[in-house]
C-alpha positions in Angstrom: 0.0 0.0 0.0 2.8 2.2 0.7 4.2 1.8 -2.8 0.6 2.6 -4.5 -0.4 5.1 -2.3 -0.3 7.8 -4.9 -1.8 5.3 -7.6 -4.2 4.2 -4.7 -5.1 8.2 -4.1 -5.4 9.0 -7.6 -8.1 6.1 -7.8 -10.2 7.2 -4.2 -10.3 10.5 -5.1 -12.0 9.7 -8.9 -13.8 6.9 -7.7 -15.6 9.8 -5.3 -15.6 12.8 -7.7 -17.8 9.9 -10.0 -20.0 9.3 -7.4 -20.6 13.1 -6.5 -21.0 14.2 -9.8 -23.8 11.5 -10.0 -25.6 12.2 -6.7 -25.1 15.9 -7.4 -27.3 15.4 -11.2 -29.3 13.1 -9.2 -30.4 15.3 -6.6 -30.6 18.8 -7.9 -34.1 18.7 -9.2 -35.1 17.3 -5.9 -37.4 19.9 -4.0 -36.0 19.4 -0.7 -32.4 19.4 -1.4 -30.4 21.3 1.1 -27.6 22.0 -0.7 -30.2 23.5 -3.7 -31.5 25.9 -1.1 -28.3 27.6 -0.1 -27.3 27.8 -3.5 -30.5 29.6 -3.7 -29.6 32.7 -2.2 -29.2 36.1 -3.6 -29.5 39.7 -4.3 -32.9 40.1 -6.1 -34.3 41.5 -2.8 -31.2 43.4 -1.9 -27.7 42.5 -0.5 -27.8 39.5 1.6 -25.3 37.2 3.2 -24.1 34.0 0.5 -26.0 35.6 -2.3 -23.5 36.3 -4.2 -23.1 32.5 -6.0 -27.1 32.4 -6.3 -26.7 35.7 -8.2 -23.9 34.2 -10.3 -26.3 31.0 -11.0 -28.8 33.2 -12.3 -27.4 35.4 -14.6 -25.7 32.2 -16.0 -28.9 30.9 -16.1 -30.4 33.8 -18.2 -27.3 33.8 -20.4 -27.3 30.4 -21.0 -31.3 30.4 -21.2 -31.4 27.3 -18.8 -33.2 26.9 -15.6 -32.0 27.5 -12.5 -31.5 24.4 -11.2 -29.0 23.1 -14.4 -27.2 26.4 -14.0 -26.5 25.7 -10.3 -25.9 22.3 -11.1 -23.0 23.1 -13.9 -21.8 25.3 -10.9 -22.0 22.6 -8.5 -20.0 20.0 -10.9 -17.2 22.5 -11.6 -16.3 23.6 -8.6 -16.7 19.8 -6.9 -14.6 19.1 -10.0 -12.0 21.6 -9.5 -11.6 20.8 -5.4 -11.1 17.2 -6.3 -8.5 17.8 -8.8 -6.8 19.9 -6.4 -6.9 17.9 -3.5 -5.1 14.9 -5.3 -2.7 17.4 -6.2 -2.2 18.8 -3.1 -1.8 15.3 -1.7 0.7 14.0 -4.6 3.9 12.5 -3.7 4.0 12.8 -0.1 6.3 10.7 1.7 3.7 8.6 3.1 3.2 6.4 6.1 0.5 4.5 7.7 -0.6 7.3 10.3 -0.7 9.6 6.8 -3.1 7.1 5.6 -5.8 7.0 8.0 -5.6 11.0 8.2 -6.0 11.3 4.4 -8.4 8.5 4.3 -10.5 9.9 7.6 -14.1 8.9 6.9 -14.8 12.9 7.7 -12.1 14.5 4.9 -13.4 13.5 1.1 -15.6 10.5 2.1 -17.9 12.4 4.4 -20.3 14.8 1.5 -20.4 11.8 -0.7 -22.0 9.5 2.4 -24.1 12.2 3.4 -25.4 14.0 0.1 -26.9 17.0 1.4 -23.9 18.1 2.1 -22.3 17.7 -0.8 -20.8 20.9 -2.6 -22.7 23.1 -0.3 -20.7 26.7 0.0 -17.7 25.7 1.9 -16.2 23.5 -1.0 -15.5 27.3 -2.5 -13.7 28.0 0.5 -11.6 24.9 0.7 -10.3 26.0 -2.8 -9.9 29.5 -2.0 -7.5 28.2 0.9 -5.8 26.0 -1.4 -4.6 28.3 -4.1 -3.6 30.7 -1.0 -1.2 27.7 0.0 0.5 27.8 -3.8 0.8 31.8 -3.2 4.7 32.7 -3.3 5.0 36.2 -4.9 4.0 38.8 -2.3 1.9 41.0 -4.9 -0.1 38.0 -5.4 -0.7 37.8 -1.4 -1.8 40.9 -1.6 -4.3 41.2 -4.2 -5.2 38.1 -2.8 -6.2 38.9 0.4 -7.9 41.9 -0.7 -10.0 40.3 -2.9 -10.5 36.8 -2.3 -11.1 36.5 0.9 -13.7 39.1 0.9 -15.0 37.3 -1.9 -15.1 34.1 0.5 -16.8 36.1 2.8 -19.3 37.4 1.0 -20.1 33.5 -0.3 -19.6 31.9 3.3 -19.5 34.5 5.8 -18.3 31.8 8.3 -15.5 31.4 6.7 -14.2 34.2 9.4 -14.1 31.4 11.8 -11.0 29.5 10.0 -9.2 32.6 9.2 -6.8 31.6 11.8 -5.5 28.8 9.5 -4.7 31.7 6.7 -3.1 33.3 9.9 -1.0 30.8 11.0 0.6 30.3 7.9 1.3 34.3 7.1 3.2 33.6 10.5 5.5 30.4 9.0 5.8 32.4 5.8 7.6 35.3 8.1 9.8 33.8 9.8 12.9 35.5 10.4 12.2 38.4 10.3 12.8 40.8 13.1 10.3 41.2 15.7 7.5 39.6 12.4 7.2 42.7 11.4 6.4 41.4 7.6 3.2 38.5 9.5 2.0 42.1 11.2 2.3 44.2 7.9 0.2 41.5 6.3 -2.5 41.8 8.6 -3.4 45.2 7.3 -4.7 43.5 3.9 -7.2 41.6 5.9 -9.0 44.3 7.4 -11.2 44.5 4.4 -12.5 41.2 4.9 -13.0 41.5 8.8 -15.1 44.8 8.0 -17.3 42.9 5.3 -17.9 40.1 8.2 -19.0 42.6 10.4 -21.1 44.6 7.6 -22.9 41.3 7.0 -23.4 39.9 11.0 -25.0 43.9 12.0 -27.4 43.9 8.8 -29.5 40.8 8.7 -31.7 40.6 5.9 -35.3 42.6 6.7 -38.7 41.0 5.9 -39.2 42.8 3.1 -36.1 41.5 1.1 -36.6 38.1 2.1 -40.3 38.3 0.7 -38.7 40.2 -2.2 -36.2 37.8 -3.0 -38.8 34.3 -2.8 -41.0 36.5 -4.6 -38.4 37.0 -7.6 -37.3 33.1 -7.3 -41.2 32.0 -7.4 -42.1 34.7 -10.4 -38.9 34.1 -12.2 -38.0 30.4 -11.7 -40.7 28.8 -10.1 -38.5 28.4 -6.8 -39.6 28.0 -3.3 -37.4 29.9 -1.0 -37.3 26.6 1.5 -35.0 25.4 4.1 -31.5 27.6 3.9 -33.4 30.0 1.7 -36.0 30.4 4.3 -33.8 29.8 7.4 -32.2 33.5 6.1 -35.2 35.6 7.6 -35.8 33.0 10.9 -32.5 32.8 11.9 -31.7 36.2 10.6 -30.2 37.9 13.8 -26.9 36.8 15.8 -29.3 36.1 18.6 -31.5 33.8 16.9 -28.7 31.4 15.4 -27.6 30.7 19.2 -31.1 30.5 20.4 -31.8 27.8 17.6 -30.0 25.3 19.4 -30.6 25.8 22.9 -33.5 23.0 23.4 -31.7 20.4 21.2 -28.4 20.5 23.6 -28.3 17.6 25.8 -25.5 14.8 27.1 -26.4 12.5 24.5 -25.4 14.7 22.0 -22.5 16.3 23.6 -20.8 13.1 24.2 -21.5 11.6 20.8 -19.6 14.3 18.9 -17.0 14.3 21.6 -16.1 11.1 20.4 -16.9 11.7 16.5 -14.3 14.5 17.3 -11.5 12.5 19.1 -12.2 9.7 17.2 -11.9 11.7 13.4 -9.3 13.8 14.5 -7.0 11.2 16.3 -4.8 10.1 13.4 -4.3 13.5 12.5 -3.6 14.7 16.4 -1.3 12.2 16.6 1.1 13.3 13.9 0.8 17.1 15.2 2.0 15.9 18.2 5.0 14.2 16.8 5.7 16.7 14.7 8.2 19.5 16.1 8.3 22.8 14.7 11.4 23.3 13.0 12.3 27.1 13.4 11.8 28.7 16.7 12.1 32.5 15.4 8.1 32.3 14.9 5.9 34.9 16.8 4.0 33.1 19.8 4.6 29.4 18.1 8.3 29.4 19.7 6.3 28.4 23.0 4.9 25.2 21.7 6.8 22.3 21.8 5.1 20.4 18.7 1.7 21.2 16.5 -0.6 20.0 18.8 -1.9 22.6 21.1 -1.4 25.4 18.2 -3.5 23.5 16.3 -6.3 23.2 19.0 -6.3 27.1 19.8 -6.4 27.6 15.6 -10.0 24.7 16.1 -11.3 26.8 19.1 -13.1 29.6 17.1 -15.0 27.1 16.2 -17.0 26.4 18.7 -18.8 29.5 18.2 -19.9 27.9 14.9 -21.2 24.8 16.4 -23.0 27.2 19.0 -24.6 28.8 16.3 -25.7 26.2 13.7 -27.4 23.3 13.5 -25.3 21.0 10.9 -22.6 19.8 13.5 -21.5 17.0 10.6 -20.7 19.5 8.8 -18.7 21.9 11.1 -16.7 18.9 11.9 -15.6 18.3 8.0 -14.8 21.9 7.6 -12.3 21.8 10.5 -10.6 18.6 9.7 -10.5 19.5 5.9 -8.7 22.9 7.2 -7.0 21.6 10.0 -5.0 18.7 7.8 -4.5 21.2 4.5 -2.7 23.1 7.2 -0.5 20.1 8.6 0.5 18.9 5.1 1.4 21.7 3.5 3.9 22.7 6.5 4.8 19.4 6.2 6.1 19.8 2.3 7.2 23.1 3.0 9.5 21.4 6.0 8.2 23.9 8.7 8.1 21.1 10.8 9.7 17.9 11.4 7.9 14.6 12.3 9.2 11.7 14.4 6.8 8.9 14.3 9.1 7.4 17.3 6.7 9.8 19.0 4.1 8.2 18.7 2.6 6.1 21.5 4.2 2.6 21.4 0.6 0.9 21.3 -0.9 2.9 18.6 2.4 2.5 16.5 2.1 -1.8 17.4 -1.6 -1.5 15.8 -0.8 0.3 12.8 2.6 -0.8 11.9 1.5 -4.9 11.6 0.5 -5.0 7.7 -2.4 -7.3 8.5 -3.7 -5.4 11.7 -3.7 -2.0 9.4 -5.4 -3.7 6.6 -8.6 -4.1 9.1 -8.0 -1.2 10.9 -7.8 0.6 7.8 -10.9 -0.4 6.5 -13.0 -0.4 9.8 -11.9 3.5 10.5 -11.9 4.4 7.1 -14.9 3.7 5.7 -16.8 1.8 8.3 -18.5 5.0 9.8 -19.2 8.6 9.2 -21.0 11.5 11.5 -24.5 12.5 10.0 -25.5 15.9 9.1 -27.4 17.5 12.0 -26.8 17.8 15.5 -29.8 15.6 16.5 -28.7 12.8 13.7 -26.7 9.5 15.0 -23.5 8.2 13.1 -24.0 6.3 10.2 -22.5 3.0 9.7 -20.4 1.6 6.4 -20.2 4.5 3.9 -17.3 2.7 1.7 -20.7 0.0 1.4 -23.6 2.2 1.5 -22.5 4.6 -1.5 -21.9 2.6 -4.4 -25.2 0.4 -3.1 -27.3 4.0 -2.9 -25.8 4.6 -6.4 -26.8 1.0 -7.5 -30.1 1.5 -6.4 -30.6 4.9 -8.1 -29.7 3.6 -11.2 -31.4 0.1 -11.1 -35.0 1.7 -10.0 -34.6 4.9 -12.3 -32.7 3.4 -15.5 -32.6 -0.2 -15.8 -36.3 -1.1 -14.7 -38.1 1.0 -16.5 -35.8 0.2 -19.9 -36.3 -3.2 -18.8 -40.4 -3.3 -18.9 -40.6 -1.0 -22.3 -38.5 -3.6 -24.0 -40.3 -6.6 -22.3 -43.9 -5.2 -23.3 
């Protein structure tokens, strides 16, 4: 496995980008679809939060003179395309070992949207990119006009996106080291302002009634669209207040505990090799402190729990921080900002995933014998790498091959 791994990559990640692009045609005429409802969103009724790619959708759709829904789908494919394209990349030729495995493989990095559908190529995926090409940024004009435009741009299509920032952060902060007292990390703070000023434009001006019922109004004239679910969720849960209140009668121990352990349990390949990993320079702001990645890494996650505070997908909030948090490992990993020592590692955990035949099971047990569900309320789901290609099979048998099957037969 260790000698295919990039051939054995290549193959996951086009195995899932096939299945996604199928679930994502399958579903996107479906009334009820989340992910349709977000990408529903936008400025017909006046500027709103994430309306900016449901603006985009419909003047392609006008141009193209398509409905709606096949405009946002072409959207949806191209940008799920372009993610998994760049992820393989990203991933290509690491040095790999068995801990790298089950942290790539982690049933809540590229397997989760693909198990649980509603999720998939919601408004994040154009954030994930966004953070990936500002990875591959080396010129410092390019930093700039990217940070002045970009991630406003991400802000304006995921306004939570202000809740990971710390991961851009933390890398401005590797990127300057050596440099007396940071002053270049502190310079480059300036060029996020704009984006910090557009996050708090957008959290002080909820959308009014009167936009909302303008903007279903345009969809229902226009397109035949019900504003529903993340469309309508934009005028309930429209003030700060609201969000947090949302949640307050679903929070109990049951569910506390269960993402506890989705979270330790999801994360723990990854933790591990922060853990092990010792930062190479020592000339770095407050990181000289730290004696590996760990506990940097846990106060670059805790921002995060405002988001689970505030919203309801918990599933969800948990793939957007691992998707950030190992992006953020690997790349200083290639750019040798750190150093790992899988010695490390705890003894027992190395025993486990070191014996070829053990890792095999392990491997395929962690990997793809589980996966969180979308909502806070939802329980975890069992067998993904089983339940896709049968939900596929079953898509395609009832939809396709039956009804083919009884024209030719009468």
């Amino acid at each position: 496995m260790k000698k295919n791994i990039n051939n054995i990559f290549a193959l996951y990640t086009s195995i899932l980008l096939v299945f996604g692009i199928f679930f994502l045609y399958e579903k996107h005429m479906t009334g009820n679809d989340s992910t349709i409802s977000e990408w529903l969103i936008n400025y017909s009724g006046g500027f709103t939060k994430r309306g900016i790619i449901g603006q985009i959708s419909i003047y392609m759709s006008n141009f193209l003179d398509i409905g709606l829904r096949k405009s946002i789908l072409i959207l949806q494919v191209s940008i799920f395309t372009i993610y998994s394209i760049s992820i393989f990349l990203f991933f290509k030729n690491i040095k790999k070992n068995n801990f790298f495995i089950l942290a790539i493989f982690s049933p809540i990095f590229l397997l989760y949207p693909i198990a649980e559908i509603e999720v998939l190529a919601r408004k994040e995926i154009f954030i994930f990119c966004l953070y990936l090409l500002f990875l591959k940024i080396k010129n410092p004009v390019n930093d700039i006009a990217y940070k002045l435009t970009l991630i406003p741009l991400g802000i304006l299509i995921w306004e939570p996106m202000i809740f990971f920032l710390p991961f851009w952060l933390v890398v401005d902060i590797f990127n300057s080291e050596n440099k007396k007292i940071n002053y270049l990390f502190l310079k480059k703070l300036i060029f996020y302002i704009p984006a910090l000023l557009l996050a708090l434009y957008i959290a002080i001006n909820p959308i009014t009634e009167e936009s909302h019922s303008n903007m279903a109004n345009y969809l229902k004239i226009n397109f035949g669209e019900i504003c529903y679910m993340s469309c309508g969720l934009l005028l309930s849960k429209a003030s700060i207040y609201k969000q947090f209140a949302y949640n307050f009668s679903i929070y109990n121990f049951e569910v506390l505990f269960r993402y506890s352990l989705i979270l330790i349990i999801g994360f723990i390949p990854l933790m591990l090799l922060a853990k092990s990993s010792t930062i190479v320079t020592k000339n770095i702001l407050f990181l000289r402190n730290f004696k590996n990645l760990f506990y940097p890494m846990l106060i670059m996650l805790s921002p995060v729990i405002i988001l689970f505070a505030m919203g309801y997908d918990w599933g969800r909030w948990v793939n957007i921080s691992y998707v950030f948090s190992i992006l953020f490992y690997f790349n200083l990993y290639k750019k040798k900002f750190i150093k790992l020592d899988i010695s490390k590692i705890n003894i027992r955990a190395s025993y486990f995933v070191n014996k070829k035949g053990l890792f095999i099971f392990i491997f395929i047990i962690y990997c793809f014998g589980w996966n969180p569900k979308t909502v806070i309320t939802g329980d975890v789901a069992s067998f993904p790498g089983y339940r896709i290609p049968y939900k596929a099979f079953k898509i395609i048998s009832q939809k396709y091959i039956k009804p083919n099957f009884n024209n030719i037969k009468n």
